[in-house]
N, C-alpha and C positions, 0 to 999 in steps of 0.2 A: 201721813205721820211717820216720817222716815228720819233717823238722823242717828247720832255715833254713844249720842247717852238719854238716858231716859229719866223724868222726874218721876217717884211713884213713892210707896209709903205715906210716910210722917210731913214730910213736904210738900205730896199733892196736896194731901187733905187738908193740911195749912193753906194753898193758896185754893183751893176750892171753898173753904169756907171765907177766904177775904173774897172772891169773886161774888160771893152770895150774900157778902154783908154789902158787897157796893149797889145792889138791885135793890139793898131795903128801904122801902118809899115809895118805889114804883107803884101805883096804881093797879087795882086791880081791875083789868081786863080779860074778859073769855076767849079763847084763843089767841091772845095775844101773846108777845115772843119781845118785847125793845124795853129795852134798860129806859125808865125814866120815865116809858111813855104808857106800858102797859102790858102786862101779863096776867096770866092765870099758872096754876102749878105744874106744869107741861110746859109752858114756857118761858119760868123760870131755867127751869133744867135742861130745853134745849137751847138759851141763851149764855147760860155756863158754859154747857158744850162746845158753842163756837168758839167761846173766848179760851178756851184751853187748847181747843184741836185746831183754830181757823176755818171750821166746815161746820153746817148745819148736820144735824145724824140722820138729818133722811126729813120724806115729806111727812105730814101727819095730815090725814082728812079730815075732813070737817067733822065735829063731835058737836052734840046737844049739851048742854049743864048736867041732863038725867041719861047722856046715853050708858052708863054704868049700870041703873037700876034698866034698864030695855031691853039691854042686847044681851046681856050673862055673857058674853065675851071676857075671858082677862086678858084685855087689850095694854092695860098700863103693866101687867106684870111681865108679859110676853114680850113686852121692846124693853123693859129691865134683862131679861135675859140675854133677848138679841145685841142690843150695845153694852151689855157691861158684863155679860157673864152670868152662872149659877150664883142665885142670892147667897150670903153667907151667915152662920148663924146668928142667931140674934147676939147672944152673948159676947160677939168679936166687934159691933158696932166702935167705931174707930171718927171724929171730927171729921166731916168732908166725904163722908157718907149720904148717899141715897137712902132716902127713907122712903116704901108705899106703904100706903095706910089704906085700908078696909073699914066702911064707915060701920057695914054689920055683918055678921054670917047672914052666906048664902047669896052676899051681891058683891059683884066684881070690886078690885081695887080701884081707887079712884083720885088720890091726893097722891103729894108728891114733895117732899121736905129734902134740907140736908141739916144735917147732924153738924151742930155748930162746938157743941162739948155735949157733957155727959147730960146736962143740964138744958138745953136749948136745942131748936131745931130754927132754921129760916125757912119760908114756904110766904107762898101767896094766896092772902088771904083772903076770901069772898066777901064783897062789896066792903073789901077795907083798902089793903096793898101790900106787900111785900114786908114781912115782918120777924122778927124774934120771937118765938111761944116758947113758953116752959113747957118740959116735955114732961108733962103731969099723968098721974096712972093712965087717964082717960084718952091720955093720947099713945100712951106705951100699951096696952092692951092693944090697938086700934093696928099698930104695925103690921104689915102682911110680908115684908121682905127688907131687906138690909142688900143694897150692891156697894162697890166701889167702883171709883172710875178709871177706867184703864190707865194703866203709866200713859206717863208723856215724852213721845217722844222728842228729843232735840238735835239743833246741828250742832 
């Protein structure tokens, strides 16, 4: 990601959420990562990635549906850290935003949204596909971290 300007702000998060409005539809697949053909919310967000950066963010291993409630690992919060940074507080949430969500206390993150306005979130959705949700109390409770996604570099 090398070049002479960089997109970041009000402009990623614009085209981060048109990259996440073009997946809505896809199918919902577990561990899947392809526009159209099938994902889950892991890869969702590492097929944004490609389409922003040109590179996948790294391998992900194979995971269960319940490896969240198994392992007590915070696997989904700890690679929010590693590629995007110290989450930010809740109250800065900004369209084009990473959203992790925590289904309860005391079990690892496990979902994976972006913040489409104040109002919506896109995420994929189990045995539905790729979708628009009101970001209703029950899912604003449910947040475990807020990232954004690094500028973008250009030539």
């Amino acid at each position: 990601m090398s070049g002479h300007g960089a997109q970041s702000g009000e402009a990623l998060g614009a085209r981060v959420v048109a990259l996440a409005e073009g997946w809505i539809g896809t199918p919902y697949r577990h561990q899947g990562a392809t526009k159209g053909v099938g994902c889950d919310c892991i890869g969702l967000i590492r097929g944004i990635w490609r389409e922003l950066y040109g590179e996948d963010p790294g391998p992900v291993p194979p995971y269960a549906p319940d490896w969240a409630e198994r392992g007590g690992e915070e696997r989904l919060l700890d690679a929010g850290l590693r590629l995007f940074g110290p989450a930010l507080p809740m109250g800065t949430a900004a369209p084009g935003d990473l959203l992790l969500f925590r289904w309860q206390s005391g079990c690892a993150a496990k979902h994976a949204g972006i913040l489409a306005d104040e109002r919506h979130f896109i995420h994929a959705y189990e045995q539905a596909a790729v979708t628009r949700s009101a970001l209703v109390p029950s899912w604003q409770r449910r947040i475990a971290a807020v990232h954004r996604f690094p500028a973008v570099q250009r030539d």
